[in-house]
ZABAGU-900367 format. One record per residue: z, x, y of N, C-alpha, C in turn; residue number from 0. Coordinates in pm, whole numbers, plus 50000, padded with zeros to 5 digits. Each point is the difference from the previous one (the first is absolute). Example, Ala and Ser with C-alpha at 12.3 -4.5 7.8 and 13.67 -1.06 7.14 Angstrom:
2
+-------+-------+-------+-------+-------+-------+-------+-------+-------+-----+
!    nz !    nx !    ny !   caz !   cax !   cay !    cz !    cx !    cy ! seq !
+-------+-------+-------+-------+-------+-------+-------+-------+-------+-----+
! 50780 ! 51319 ! 49431 ! 50000 ! 49911 ! 50119 ! 50000 ! 50090 ! 50120 !   0 !
! 49928 ! 49965 ! 50105 ! 50006 ! 50082 ! 50119 ! 50073 ! 49923 ! 50109 !   1 !
+-------+-------+-------+-------+-------+-------+-------+-------+-------+-----+
***
This chain:
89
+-------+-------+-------+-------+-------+-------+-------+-------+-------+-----+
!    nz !    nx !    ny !   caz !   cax !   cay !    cz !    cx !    cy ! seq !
+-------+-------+-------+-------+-------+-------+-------+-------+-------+-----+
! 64801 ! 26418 ! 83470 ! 49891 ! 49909 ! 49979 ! 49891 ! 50022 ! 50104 !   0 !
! 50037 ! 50005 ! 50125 ! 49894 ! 50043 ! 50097 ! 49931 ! 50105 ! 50010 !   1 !
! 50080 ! 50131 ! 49900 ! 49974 ! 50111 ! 50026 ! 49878 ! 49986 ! 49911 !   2 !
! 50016 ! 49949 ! 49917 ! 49874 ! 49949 ! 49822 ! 49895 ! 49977 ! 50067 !   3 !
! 49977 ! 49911 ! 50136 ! 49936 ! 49878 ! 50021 ! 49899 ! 50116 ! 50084 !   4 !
! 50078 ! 50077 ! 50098 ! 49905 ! 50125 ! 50087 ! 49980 ! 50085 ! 49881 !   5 !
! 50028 ! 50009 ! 49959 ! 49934 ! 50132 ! 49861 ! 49870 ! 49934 ! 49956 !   6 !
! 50035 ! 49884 ! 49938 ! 49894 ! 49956 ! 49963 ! 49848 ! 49944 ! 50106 !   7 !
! 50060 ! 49960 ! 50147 ! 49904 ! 49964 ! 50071 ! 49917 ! 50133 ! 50069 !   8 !
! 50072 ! 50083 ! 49982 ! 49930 ! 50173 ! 50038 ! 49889 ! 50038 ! 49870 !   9 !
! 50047 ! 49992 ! 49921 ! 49923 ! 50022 ! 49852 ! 49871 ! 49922 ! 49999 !  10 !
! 50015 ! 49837 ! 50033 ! 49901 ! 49926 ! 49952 ! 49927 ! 50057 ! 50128 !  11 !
! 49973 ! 50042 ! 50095 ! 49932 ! 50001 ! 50106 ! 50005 ! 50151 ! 50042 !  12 !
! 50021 ! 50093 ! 49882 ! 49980 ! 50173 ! 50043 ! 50076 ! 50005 ! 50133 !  13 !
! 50093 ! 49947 ! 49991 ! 50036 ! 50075 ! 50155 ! 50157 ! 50103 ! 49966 !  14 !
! 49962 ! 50124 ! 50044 ! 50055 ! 50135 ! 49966 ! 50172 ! 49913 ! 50040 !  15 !
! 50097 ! 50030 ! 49899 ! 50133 ! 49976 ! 50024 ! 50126 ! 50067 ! 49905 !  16 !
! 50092 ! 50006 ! 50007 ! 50087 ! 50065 ! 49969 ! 50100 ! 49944 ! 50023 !  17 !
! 50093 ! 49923 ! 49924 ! 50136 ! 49899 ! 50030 ! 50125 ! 50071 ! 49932 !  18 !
! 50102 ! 50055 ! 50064 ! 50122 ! 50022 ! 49943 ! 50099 ! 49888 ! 49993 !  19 !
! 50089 ! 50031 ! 49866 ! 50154 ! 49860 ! 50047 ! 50022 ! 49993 ! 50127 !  20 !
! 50056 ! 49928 ! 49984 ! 50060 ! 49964 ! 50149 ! 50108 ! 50039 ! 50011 !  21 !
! 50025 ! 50076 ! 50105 ! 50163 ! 50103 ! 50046 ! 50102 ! 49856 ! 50026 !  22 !
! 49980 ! 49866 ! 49991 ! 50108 ! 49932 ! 50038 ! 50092 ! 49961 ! 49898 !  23 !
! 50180 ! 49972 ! 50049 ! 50073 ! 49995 ! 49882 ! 50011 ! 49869 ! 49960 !  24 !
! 49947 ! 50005 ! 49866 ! 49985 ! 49853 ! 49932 ! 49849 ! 49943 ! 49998 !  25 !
! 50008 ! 49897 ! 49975 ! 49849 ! 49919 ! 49955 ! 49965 ! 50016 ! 50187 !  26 !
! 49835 ! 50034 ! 49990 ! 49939 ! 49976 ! 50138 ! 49928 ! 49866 ! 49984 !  27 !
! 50017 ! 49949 ! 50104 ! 49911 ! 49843 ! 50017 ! 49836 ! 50091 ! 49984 !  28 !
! 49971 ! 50119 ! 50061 ! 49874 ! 50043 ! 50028 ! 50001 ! 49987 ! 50169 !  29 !
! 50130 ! 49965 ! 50083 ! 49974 ! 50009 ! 50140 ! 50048 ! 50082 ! 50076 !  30 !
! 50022 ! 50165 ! 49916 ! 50092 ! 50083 ! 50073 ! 49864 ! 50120 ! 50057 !  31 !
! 50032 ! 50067 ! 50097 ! 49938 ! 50085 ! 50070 ! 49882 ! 50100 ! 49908 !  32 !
! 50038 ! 50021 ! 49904 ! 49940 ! 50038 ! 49892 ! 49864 ! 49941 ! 49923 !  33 !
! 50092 ! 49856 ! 50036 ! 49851 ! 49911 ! 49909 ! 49892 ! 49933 ! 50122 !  34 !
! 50058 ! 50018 ! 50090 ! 49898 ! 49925 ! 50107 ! 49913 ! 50122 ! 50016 !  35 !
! 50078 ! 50108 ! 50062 ! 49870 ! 50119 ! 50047 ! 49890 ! 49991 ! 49890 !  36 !
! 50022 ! 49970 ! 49823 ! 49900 ! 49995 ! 49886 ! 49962 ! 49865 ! 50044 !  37 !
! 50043 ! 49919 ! 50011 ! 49952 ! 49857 ! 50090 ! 49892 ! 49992 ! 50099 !  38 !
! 50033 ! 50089 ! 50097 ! 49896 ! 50006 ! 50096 ! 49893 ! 50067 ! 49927 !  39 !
! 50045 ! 50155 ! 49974 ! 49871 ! 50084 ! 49972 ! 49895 ! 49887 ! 49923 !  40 !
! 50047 ! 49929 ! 49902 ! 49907 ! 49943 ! 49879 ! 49916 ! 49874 ! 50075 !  41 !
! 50057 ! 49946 ! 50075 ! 49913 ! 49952 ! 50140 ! 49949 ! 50035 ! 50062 !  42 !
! 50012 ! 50082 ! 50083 ! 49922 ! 50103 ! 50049 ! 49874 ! 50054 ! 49967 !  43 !
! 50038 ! 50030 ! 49824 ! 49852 ! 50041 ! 49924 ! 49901 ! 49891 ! 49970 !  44 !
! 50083 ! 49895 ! 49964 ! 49932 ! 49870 ! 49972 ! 49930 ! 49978 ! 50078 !  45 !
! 50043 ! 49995 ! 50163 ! 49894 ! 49964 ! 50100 ! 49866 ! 50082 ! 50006 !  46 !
! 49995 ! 50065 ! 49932 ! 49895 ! 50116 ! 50004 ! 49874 ! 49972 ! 49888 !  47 !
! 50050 ! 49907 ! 49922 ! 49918 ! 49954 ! 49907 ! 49958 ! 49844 ! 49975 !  48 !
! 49890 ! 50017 ! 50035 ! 49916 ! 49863 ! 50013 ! 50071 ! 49865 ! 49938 !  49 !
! 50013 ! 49911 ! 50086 ! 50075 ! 49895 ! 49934 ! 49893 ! 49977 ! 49847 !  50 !
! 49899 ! 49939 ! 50018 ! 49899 ! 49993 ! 49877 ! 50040 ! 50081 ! 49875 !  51 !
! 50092 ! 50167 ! 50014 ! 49990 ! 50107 ! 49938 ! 50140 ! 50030 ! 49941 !  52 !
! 50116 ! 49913 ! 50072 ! 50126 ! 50034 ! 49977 ! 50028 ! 49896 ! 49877 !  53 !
! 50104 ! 50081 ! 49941 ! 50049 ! 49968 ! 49857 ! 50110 ! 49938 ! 49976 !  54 !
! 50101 ! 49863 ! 49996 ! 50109 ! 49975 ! 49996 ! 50014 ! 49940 ! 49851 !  55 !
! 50071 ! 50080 ! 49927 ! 50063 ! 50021 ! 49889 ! 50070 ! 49888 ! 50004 !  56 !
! 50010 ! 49888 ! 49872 ! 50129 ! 49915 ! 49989 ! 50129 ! 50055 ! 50014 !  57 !
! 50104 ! 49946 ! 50052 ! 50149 ! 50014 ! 50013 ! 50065 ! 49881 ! 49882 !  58 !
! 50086 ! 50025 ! 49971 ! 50134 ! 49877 ! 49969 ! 50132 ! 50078 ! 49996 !  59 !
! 50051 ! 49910 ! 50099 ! 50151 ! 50039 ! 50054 ! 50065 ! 49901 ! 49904 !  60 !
! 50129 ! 50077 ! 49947 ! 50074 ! 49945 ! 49913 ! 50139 ! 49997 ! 50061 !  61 !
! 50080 ! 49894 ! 50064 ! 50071 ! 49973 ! 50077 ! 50135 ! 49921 ! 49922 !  62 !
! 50085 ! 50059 ! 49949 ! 50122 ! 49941 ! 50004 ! 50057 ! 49899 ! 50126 !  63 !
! 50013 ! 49878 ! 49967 ! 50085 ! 49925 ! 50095 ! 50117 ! 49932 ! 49906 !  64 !
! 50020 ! 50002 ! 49909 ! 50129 ! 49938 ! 49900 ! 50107 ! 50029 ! 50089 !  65 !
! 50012 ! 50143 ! 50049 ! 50133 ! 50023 ! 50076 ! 50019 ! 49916 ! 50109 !  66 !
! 49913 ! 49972 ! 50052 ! 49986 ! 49912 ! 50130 ! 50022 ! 49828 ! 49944 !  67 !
! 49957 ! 49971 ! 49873 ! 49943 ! 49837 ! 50025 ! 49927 ! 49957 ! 50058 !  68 !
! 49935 ! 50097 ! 50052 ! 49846 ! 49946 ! 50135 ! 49896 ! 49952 ! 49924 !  69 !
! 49905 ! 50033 ! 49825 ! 49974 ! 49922 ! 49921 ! 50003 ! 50054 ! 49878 !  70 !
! 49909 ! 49892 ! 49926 ! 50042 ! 50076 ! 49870 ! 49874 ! 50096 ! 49936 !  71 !
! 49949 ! 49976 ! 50072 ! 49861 ! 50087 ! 49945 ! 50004 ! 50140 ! 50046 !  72 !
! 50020 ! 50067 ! 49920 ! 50021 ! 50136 ! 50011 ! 49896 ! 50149 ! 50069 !  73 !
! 49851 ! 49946 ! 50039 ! 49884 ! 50109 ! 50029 ! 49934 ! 49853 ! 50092 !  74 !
! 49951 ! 50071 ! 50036 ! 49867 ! 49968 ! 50124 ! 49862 ! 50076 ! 50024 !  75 !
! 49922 ! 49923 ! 50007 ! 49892 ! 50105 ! 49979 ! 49915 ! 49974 ! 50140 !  76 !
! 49966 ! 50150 ! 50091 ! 49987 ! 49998 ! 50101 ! 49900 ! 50119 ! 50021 !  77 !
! 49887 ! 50015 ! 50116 ! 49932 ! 50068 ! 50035 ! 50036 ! 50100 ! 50087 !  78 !
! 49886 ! 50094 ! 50045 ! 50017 ! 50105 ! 50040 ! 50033 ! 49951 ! 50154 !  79 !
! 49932 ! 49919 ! 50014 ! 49939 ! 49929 ! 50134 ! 50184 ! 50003 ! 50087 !  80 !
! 50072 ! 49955 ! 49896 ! 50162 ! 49992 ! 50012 ! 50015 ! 50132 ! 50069 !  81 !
! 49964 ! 50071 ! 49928 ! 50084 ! 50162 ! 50059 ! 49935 ! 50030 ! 50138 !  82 !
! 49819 ! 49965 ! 50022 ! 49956 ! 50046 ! 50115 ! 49926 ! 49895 ! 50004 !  83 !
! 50074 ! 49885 ! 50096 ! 49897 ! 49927 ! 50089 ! 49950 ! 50045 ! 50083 !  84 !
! 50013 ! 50064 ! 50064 ! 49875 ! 50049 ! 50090 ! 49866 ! 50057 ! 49968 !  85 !
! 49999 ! 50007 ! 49872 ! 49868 ! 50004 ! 49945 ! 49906 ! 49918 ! 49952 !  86 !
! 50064 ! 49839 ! 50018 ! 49926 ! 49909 ! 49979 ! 49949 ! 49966 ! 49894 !  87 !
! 50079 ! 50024 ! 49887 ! 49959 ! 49963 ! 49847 ! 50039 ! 49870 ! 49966 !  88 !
+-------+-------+-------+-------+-------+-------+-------+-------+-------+-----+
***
């Protein structure tokens, strides 16, 4: 899901990228060594482009919690701002 979310936030904003699976075994949260270095870089570029000028694409995270009982509503819908506060969106 994260990997979707940098594909797509590189795209909407031309910034040159290239994302492979992720070498980890099983589902990645998106927090393994792999996805941060694409984490940073896509920050990195972002900072380079005018807040006025930068592009944040809608997200919706679709979140199973049934297994949990934590609730019953199944997705959440959340911004980019989530992935990089430090950019102040």
């Amino acid at each position: 899901m994260l990997r979707e979310q940098r594909l797509l936030l590189a795209e909407a904003n031309n910034i040159p990228f290239e994302s492979e699976e992720c070498p980890s075994i099983g589902p990645c949260a998106g927090t393994c060594d792999k996805c941060d270095r694409e984490a940073k870089y896509l920050y990195e570029q972002m900072k380079k482009i005018p807040k006025d000028e930068r592009v944040y694409p809608q997200f919706e995270a679709k979140i199973d919690f049934s297994s949990n009982n934590i609730n019953d509503e199944a997705h959440r819908d959340f911004d980019l701002g989530m992935l990089f506060p430090e950019l102040g969106i």
